[in-house]
C-alpha positions as CSV (number, residue, x, y, z in Angstrom):
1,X,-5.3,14.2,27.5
2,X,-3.2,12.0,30.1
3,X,1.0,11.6,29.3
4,X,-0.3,7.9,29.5
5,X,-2.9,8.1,27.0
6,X,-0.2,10.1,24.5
7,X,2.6,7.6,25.4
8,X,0.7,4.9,24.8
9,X,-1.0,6.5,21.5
10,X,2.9,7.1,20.2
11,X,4.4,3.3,21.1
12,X,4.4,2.7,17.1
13,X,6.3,6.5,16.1
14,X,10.0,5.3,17.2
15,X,12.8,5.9,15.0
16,X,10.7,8.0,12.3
17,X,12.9,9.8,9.6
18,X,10.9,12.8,9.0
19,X,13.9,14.5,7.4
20,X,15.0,11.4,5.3
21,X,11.2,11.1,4.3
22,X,11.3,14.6,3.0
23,X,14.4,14.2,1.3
24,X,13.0,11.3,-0.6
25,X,9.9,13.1,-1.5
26,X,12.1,15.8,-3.1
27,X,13.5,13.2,-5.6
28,X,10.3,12.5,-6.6
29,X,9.4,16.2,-6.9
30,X,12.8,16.9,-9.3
31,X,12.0,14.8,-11.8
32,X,9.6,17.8,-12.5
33,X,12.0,20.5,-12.4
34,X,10.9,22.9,-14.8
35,X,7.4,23.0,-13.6
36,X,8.4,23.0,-10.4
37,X,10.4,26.2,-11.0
38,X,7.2,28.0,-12.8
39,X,5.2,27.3,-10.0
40,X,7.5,29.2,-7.6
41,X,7.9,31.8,-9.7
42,X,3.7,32.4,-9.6
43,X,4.3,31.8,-5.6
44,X,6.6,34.9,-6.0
45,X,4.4,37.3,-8.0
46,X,1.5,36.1,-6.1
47,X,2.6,36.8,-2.9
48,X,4.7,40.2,-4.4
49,X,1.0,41.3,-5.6
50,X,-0.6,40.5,-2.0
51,X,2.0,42.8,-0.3
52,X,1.6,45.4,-2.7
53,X,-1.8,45.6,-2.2
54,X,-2.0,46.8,1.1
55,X,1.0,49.5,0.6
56,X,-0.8,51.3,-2.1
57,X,-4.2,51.6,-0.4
58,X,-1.9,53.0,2.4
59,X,0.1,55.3,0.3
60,X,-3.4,56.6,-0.6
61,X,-4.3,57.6,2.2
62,X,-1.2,60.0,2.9
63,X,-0.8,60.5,-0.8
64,X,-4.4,61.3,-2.0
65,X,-7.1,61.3,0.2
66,X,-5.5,63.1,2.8
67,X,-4.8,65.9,0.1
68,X,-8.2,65.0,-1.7
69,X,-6.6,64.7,-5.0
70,X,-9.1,62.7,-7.1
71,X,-7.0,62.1,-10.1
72,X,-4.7,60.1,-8.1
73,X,-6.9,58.1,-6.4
74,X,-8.5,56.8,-10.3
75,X,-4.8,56.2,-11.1
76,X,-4.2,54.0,-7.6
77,X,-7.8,52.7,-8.4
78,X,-6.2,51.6,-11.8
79,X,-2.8,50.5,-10.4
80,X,-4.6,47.9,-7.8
81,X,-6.7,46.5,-10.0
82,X,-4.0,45.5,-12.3
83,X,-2.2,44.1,-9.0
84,X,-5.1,41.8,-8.3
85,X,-5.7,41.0,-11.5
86,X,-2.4,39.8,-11.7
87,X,-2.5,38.2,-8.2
88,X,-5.7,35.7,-9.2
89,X,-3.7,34.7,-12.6
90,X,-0.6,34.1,-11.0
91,X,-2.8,32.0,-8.1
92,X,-4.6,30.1,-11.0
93,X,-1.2,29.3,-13.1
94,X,0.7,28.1,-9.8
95,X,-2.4,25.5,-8.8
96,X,-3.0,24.2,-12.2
97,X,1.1,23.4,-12.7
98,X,1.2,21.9,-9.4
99,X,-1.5,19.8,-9.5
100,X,0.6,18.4,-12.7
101,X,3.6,18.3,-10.8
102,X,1.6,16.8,-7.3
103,X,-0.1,14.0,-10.0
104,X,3.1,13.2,-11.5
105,X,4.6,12.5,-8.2
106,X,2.5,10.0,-6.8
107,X,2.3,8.3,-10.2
108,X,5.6,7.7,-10.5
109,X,5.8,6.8,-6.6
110,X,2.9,4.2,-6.6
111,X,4.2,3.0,-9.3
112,X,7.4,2.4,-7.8
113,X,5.4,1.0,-4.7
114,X,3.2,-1.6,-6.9
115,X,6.5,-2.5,-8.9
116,X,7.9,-3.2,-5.4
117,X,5.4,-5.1,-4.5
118,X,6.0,-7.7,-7.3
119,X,9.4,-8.1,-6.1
120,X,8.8,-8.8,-2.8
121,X,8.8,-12.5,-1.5
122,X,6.0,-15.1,-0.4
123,X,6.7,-14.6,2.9
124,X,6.5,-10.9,3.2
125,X,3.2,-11.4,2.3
126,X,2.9,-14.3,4.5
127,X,3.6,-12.3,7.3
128,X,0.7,-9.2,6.7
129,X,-2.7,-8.4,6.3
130,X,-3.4,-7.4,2.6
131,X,-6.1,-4.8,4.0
132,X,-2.9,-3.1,5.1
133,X,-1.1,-2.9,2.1
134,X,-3.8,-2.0,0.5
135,X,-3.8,1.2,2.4
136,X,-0.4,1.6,1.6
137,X,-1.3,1.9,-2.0
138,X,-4.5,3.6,-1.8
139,X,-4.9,6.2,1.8
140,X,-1.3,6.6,2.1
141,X,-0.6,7.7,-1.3
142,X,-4.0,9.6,-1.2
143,X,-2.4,11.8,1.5
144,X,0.7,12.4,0.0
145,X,-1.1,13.7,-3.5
146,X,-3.3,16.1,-1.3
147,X,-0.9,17.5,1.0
148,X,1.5,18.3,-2.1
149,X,-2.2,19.6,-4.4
150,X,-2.3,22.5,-1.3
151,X,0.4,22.3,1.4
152,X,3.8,23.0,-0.9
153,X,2.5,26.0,-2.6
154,X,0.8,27.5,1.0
155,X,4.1,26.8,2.6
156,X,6.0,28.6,-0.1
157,X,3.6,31.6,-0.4
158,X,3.9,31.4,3.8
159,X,7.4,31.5,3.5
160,X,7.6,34.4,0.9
161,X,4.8,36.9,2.4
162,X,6.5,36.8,6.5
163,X,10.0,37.7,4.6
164,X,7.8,40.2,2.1
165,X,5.8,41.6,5.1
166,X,8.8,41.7,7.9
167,X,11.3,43.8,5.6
168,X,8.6,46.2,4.5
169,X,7.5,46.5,8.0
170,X,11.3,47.5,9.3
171,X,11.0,50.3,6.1
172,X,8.0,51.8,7.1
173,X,8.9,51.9,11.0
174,X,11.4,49.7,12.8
175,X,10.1,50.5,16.1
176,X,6.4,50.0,15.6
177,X,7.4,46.3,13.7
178,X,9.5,45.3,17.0
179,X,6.1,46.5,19.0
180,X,4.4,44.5,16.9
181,X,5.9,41.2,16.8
182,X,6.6,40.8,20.0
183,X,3.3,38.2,19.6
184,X,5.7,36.1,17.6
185,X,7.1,34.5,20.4
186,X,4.0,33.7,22.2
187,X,2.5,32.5,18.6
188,X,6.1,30.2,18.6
189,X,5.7,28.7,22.0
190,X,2.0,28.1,21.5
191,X,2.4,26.2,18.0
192,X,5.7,24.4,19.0
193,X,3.5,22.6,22.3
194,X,0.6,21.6,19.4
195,X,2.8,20.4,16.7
196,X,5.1,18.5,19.0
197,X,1.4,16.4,20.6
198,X,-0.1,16.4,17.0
199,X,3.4,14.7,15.0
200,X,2.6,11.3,16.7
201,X,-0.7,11.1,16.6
202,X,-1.3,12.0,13.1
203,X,1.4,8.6,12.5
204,X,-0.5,7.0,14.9
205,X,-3.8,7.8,13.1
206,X,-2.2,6.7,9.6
207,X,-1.4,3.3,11.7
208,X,-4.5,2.9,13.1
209,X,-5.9,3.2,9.6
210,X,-4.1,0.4,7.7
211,X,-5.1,-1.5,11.0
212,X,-8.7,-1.0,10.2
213,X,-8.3,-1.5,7.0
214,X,-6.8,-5.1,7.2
215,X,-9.5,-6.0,9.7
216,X,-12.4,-5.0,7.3
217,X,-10.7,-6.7,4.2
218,X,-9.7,-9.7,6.2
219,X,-13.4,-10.1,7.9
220,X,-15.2,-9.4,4.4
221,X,-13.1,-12.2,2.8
222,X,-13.8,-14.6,5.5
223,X,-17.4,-13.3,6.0
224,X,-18.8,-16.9,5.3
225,X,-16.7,-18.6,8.1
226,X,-17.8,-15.8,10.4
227,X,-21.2,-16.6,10.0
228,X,-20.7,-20.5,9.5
229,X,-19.5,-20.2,13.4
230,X,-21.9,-17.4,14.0
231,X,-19.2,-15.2,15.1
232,X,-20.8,-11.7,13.6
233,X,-21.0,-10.5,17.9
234,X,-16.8,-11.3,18.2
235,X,-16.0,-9.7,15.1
236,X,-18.4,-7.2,15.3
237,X,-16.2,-6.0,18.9
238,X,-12.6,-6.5,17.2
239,X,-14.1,-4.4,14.6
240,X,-15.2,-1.5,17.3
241,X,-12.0,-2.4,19.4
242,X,-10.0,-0.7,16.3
243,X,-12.5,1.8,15.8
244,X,-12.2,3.1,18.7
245,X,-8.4,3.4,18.6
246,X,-8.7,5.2,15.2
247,X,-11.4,7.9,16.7
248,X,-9.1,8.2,19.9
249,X,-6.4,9.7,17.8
250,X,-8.3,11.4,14.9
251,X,-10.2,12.9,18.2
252,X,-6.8,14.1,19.7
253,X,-4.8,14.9,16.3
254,X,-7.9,16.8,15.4
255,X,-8.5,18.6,18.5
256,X,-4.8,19.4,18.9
257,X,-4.4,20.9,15.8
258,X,-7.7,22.9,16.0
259,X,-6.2,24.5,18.9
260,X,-3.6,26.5,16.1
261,X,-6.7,29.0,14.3
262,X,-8.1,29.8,17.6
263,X,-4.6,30.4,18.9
264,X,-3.6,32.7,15.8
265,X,-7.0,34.3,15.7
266,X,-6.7,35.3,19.3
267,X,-3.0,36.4,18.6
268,X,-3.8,38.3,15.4
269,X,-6.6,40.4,17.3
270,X,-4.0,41.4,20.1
271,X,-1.7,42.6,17.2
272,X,-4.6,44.4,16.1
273,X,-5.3,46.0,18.9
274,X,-1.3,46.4,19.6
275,X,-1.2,48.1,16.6
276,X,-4.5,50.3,16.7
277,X,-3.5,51.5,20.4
278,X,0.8,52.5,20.2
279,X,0.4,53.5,16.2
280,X,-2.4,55.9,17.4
281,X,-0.4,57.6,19.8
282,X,2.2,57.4,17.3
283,X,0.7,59.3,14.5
284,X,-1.1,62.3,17.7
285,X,3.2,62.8,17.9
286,X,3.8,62.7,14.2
287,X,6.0,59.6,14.3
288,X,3.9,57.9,11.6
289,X,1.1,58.6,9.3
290,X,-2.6,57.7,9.4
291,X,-1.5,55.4,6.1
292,X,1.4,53.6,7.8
293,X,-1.2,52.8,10.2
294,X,-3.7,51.1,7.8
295,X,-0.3,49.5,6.2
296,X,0.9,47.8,9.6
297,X,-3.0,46.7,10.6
298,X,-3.3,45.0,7.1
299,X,0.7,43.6,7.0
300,X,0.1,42.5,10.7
301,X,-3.3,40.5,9.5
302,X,-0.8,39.1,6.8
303,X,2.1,38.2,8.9
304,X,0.1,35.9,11.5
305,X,-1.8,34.4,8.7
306,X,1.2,33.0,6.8
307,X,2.0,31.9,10.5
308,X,-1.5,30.5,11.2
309,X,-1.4,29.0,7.6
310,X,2.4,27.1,8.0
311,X,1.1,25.7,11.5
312,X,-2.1,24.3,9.7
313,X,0.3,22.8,6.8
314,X,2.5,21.4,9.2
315,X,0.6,19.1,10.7
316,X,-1.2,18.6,7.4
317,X,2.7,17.8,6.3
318,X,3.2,15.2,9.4
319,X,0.3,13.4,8.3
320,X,1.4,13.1,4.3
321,X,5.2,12.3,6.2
322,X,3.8,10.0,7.9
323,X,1.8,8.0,4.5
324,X,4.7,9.1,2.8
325,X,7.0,7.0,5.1
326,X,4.8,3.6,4.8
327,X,5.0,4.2,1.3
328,X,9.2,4.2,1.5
329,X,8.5,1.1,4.1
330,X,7.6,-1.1,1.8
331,X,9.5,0.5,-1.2
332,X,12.3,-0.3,1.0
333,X,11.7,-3.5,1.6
334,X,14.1,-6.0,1.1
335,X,12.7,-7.9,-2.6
336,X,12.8,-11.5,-3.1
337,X,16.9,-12.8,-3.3
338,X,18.6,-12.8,-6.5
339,X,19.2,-15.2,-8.2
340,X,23.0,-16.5,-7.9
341,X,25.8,-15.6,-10.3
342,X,25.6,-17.2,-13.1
343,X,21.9,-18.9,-13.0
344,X,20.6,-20.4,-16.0
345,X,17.1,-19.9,-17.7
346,X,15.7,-22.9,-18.4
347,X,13.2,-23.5,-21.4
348,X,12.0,-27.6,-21.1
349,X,12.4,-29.8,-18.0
350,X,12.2,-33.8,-18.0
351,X,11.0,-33.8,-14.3
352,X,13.2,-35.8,-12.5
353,X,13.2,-34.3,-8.8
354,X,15.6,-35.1,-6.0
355,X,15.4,-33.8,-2.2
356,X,18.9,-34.6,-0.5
357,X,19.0,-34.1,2.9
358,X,17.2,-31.1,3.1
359,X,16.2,-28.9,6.3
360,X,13.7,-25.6,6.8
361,X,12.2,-23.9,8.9
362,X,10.5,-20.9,9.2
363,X,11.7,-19.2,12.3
364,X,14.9,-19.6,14.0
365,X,13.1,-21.9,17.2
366,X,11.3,-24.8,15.0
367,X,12.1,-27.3,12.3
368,X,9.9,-27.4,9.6
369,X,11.2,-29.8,7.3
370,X,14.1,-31.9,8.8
371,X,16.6,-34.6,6.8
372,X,14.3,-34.7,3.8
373,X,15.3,-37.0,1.0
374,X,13.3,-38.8,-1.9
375,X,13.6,-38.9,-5.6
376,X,10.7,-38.7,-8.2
377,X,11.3,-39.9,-11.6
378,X,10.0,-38.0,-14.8
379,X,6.2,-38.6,-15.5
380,X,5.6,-40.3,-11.8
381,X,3.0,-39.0,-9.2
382,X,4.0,-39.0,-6.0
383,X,1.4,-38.0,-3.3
384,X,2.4,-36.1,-0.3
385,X,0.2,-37.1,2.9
386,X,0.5,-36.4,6.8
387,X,-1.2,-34.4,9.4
388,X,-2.0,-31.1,9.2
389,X,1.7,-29.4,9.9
390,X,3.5,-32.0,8.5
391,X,5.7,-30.0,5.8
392,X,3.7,-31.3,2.5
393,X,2.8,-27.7,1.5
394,X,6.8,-26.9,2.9
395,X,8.1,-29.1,0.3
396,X,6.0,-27.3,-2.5
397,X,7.1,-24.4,-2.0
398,X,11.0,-24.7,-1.7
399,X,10.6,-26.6,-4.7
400,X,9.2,-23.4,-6.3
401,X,11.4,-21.5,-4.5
402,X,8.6,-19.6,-3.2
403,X,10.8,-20.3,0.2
404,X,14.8,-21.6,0.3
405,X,15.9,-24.5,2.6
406,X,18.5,-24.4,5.0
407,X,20.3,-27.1,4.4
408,X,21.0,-29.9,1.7
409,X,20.1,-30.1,-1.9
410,X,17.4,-30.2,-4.2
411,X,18.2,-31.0,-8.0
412,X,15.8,-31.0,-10.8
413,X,16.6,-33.4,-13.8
414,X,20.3,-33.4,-11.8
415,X,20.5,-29.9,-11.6
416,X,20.4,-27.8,-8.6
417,X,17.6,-25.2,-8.2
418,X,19.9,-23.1,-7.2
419,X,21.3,-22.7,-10.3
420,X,18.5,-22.2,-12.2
421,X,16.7,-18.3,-12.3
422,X,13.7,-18.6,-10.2
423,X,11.3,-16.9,-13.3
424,X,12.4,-20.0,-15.7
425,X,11.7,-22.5,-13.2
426,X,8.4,-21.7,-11.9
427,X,6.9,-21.4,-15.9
428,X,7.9,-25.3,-15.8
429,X,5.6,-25.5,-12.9
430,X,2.0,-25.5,-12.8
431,X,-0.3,-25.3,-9.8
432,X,-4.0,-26.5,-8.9
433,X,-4.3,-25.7,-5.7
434,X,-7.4,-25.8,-3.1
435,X,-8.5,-22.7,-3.2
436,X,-8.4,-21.3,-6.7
437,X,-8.2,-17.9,-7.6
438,X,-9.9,-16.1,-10.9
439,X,-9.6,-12.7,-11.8
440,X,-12.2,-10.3,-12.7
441,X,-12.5,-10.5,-16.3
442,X,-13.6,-12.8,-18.8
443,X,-13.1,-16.6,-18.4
444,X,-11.2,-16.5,-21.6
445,X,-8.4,-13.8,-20.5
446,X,-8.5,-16.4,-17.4
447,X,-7.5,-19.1,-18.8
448,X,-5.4,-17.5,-21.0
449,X,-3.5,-16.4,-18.0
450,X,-1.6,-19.8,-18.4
451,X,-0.2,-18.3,-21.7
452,X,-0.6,-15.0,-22.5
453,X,-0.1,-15.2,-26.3
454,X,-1.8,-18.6,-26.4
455,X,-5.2,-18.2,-29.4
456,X,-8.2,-18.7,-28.9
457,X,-8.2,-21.9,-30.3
458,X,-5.4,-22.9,-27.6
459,X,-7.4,-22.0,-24.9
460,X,-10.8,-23.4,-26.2
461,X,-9.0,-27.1,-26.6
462,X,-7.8,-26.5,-22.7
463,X,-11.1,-25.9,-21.5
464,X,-12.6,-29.0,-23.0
465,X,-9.4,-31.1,-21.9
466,X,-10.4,-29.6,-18.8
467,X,-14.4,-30.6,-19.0
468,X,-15.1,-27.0,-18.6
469,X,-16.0,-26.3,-22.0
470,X,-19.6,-27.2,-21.8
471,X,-20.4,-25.4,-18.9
472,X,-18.6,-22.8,-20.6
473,X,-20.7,-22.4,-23.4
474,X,-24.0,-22.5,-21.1
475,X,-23.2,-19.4,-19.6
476,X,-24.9,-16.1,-21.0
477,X,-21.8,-14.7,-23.0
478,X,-19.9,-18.0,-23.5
479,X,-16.2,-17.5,-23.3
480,X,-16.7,-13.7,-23.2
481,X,-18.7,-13.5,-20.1
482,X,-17.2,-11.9,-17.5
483,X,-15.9,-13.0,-13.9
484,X,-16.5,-10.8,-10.9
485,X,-13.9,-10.4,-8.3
486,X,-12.2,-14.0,-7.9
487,X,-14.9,-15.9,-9.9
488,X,-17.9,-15.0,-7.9
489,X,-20.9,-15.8,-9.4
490,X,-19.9,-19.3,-10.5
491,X,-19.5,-22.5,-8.7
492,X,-16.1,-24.0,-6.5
493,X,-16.4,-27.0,-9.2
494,X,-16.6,-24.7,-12.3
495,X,-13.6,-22.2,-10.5
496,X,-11.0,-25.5,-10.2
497,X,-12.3,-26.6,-13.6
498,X,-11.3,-23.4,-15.1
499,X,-8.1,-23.6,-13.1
500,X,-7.1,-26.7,-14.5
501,X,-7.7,-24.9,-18.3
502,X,-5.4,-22.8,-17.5
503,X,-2.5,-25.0,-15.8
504,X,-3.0,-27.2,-19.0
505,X,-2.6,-24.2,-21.3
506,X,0.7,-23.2,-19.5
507,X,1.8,-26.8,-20.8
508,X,4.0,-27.2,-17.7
509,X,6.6,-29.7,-17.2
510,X,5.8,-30.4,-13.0
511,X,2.5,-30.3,-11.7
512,X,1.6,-29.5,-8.3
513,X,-1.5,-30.1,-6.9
514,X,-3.2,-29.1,-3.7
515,X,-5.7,-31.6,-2.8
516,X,-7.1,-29.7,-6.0
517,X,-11.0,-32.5,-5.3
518,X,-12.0,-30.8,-1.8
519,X,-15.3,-29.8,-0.5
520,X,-16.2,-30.8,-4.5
521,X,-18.9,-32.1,-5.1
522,X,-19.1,-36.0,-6.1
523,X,-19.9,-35.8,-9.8
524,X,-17.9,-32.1,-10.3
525,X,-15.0,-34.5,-8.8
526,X,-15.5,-36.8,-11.3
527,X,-15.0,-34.6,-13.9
528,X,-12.1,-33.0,-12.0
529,X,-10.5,-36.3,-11.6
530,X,-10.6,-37.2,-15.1
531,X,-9.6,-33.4,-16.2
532,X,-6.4,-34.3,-13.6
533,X,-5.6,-37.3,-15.6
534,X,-5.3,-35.3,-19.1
535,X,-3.3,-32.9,-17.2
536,X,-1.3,-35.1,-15.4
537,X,-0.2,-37.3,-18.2
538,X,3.2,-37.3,-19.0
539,X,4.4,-35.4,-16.4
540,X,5.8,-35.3,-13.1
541,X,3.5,-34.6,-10.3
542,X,3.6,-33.9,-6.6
543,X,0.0,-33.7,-5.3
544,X,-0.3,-32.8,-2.0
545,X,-3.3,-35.4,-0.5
546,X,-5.7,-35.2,2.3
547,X,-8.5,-37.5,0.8
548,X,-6.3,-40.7,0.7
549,X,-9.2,-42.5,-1.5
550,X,-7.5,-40.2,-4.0
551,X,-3.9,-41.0,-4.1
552,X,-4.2,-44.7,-4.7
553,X,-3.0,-44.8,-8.2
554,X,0.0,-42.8,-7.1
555,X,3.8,-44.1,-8.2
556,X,4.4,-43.8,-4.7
557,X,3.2,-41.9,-1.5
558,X,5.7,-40.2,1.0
559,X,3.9,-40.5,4.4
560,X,5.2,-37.0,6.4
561,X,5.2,-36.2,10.5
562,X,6.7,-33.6,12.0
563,X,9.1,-32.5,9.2
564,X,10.4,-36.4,8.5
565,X,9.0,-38.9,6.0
566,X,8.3,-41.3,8.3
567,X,6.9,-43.9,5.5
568,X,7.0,-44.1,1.4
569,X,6.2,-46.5,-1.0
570,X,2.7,-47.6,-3.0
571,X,-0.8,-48.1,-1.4
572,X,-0.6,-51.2,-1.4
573,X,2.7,-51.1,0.3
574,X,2.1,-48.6,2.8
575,X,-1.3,-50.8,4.1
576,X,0.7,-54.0,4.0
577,X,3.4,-52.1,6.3
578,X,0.5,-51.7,8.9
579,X,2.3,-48.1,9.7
580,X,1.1,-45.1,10.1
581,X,-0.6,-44.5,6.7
582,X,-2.4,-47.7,7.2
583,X,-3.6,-45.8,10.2
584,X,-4.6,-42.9,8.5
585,X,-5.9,-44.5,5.3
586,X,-8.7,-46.8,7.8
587,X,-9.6,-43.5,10.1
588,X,-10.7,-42.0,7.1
589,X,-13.0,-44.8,5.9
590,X,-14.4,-45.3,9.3
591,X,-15.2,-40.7,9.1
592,X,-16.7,-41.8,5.6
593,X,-18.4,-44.9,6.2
């Protein structure tokens, strides 16, 4: 593999905190403490039992069978099988607390993550592929729980049995152990030029994956406009475009780290042979016994496999460091602002709605939203309408606080927003928009999503307000039947009918509407026009208009272009004006006609 290729493979690994990620991951694992500690201590006597193993099958040797005393070899016979048996228990106790304490851990931190989530703003989501994310909380976590399920308890046991092995070793014969590992080095220099190629390309592999990952979930969601513009051939070669960069570093993490068994099996047969060859010639000049021999051959197998074992972990460990860190990336992510000292909940709003002055944008080099200002009395409607770009759906959502403006003011029944906590003021605001969204479940707990403690009588009188009750009752289970994921299964019509229930269950005191009629289709709209009315009625609404055959009953129209309302009055106003809406209003009819 080319420096190029493994440059160009590690662009995305700057300014990693493996240490700080490790740290973190610690927190998590101390909440578990006492576990934690009986899990070591099996570690202990597990490892303890592996080393004594080996010495007492060598002590045989020079002890019994050497001098062919039978009785001792029933006792050693009796003494190792009581060291095993105790070795397999303390293995079985160690994995079944840690898989406790492993579980644990990634409960608690995707919980934290999902709870993070919540508090995170519109535009952070604005901004990023849910495919990704969704990785975050699914393959990422994944690989934390499996790394801590096998790699802390092998790195421990790794740990204990070199220490174990190296001081019993130095007992038996201090020159034969320094013959012996003079490997080590070699085994050092070989795994520290793996690890250090495989550390950024098992992060770049974990990248690559939540790439992938928001491609497919981002081309299954839109599969309909990819075959609507028969584009199955371009997003069929995005698709392998990824792919391949995912296989190109699984190829080289993978083949990297293979190189570390090979390395230690090649390593661990020179010991051997080290050991066979200058312990022979020991024992001919009665420096050690046949025993010792056996001894350092078996602790010599066990000192490069804790080796060959903590190399495997490692980059097992770089990989869950690397989930591990996305993970904290998004935990640490700052959440949606506070609302100021001192903001008040609100319980019941009139609807009055003032814009003074007011300026947004959503990057630092262009002006959403510029010198803003209109008032909307309780109970009117007042229609947004421009050009795609305009700043209808701007104003929407600064007036939910979904976003914050820049500059000026925006009051609600004379008070500033700003004041207000942003939880109170959106339950006084209720939202039909475009594309509706229903969860999977029953169409009654959808509805009911408006109000959670709302009867079923409440939410039966909000579907027929809404005219979805008798297409409610057609279908197989009634209100009980059950939605698949976002209301598949069931028409757009019936989706925004069902929409509206719920917005009229939530008994808001604003209404917001999203051209809440489009791609419906004429006698669906009808009944969506008139379930508009009964949820319009009586309160204040901003409905944000591209069908201008709509609006025409609207208290008054603001006419937006390029961030400004350029016009505003009634229909009838705006077409006497000649302007720009009477423009717009006659292009339409022409498209229509």
């Amino acid at each position: 593999m080319s420096r190029h290729m493994r440059k160009k493979l590690g662009k995305d690994d700057k300014a990693r905190d493996t240490k700080g990620t490790l740290q973190r991951l610690w927190v998590y694992l101390s909440k578990m403490k006492g576990l934690l500690y009986l899990v070591i201590l099996m570690v202990i006597i597990s490892s303890a039992a592996s080393l004594l193993g080996p010495f007492l099958v060598g002590r045989a040797i020079d002890d019994f069978i050497v001098t062919k005393d039978a009785s001792g070899i029933i006792t050693l016979l009796a003494g190792l099988v009581i060291v095993y048996i105790l070795h397999s228990a303390s293995v079985w106790f160690q994995n079944y607390w840690m898989i406790g304490v492993a579980q644990d851990t990634v409960y608690r931190l995707r919980k934290d993550l999902f709870h993070r989530l919540h508090l995170l703003s519109i535009p952070f989501f604005d901004k990023r592929k849910h495919g990704e994310l969704m990785s975050r909380v699914t393959n990422d976590i994944d690989n934390v729980s499996n790394t801590l399920n096998s790699s802390f308890i092998q790195i421990i046991s790794s740990v204990l049995t070199l220490a174990g092995t190296a001081v019993v070793m130095l007992w038996l014969s201090p020159l034969l152990t320094l013959i012996t590992l003079t490997i080590v080095p070699l085994m050092v220099l070989g795994m520290k030029w793996i690890t250090k190629r495989t550390g950024p390309l098992f992060r770049q592999y974990q990248h690559n994956i939540g790439e992938l990952n928001g491609y497919i979930e981002e081309t299954i969601s839109g599969h309909s406009i990819i075959k609507t513009f028969s584009r199955e051939e371009t997003a069929i070669d995005e698709f392998q475009g990824k792919n391949k960069k995912l296989r190109t570093a699984a190829y080289w993490a993978d083949t990297y780290s293979g190189f570390i068994p090979k390395l230690m099996n090649m390593l661990n047969n020179l010991s051997f042979a080290v050991i066979a060859g200058v312990g022979g010639i020991f024992a001919l000049n009665g420096m050690v016994t046949i025993g010792v021999i056996v001894i350092f051959a078996e602790y010599a197998r066990q000192f490069t496999r804790p080796l060959n074992e903590l190399a495997n972990q490692y980059n097992t460990l770089l990989s869950a460091i690397a989930g591990a860190e996305r993970v904290f990336q998004i935990i640490d992510e700052e959440e949606e602002a506070r609302d100021e000292e001192n903001a008040e909940e609100i319980h019941s709003l009139h609807g009055k709605i003032e814009f003074h002055h007011v300026h947004f944008s959503y990057g630092q080099d262009d002006s959403t939203l510029q010198d803003v200002t209109f008032s909307i009395n309780p109970g009117e409607t007042v229609a947004l309408v421009g050009p795609t770009g305009a700043g209808k759906t701007t104003i929407t959502n600064l007036l939910s606080r979904f976003y914050d403006h820049n500059q000026g003011r925006i009051l609600i029944d004379g008070r500033d927003i700003e004041t207000l906590t942003r939880k109170s003021l959106r339950r006084q605001l209720g939202f039909v928009l475009q594309d509706s969204f229903l969860f999977q479940g029953t169409i009654m707990e959808n509805i009911r999503y408006g109000r959670l403690h709302a009867s079923d009588a409440e939410v039966v009188e909000a579907a027929k307000l809404a005219n979805a009750h008798s297409f409610i009752e057609k279908m197989p289970k009634g209100y009980n039947t059950v939605l698949r994921n976002d209301g598949s299964g069931i028409s757009q019509g019936q989706k925004q009918l069902l929409s509206i229930a719920r917005a009229i269950l939530s008994d808001p005191s604003i209404l917001i509407l999203d051209e809440a009629t489009s791609s419906i289709d004429t006698i669906t709209e009808l009944k969506i026009q008139d379930a508009l009315k009964n949820l319009m009625k009586d309160r204040t609404s901003v409905v944000v208009a591209h069908r201008l055959n709509t609006i025409r009953q609207a208290d008054q129209i603001l006419v937006l272009d390029q961030g400004r309302i350029i016009e505003k009055g009634t229909h009838e106003e705006l077409l006497a004006q000649k302007g720009f809406y009477h423009g717009l209003y006659h292009s339409q009819l022409k498209e229509t006609s």
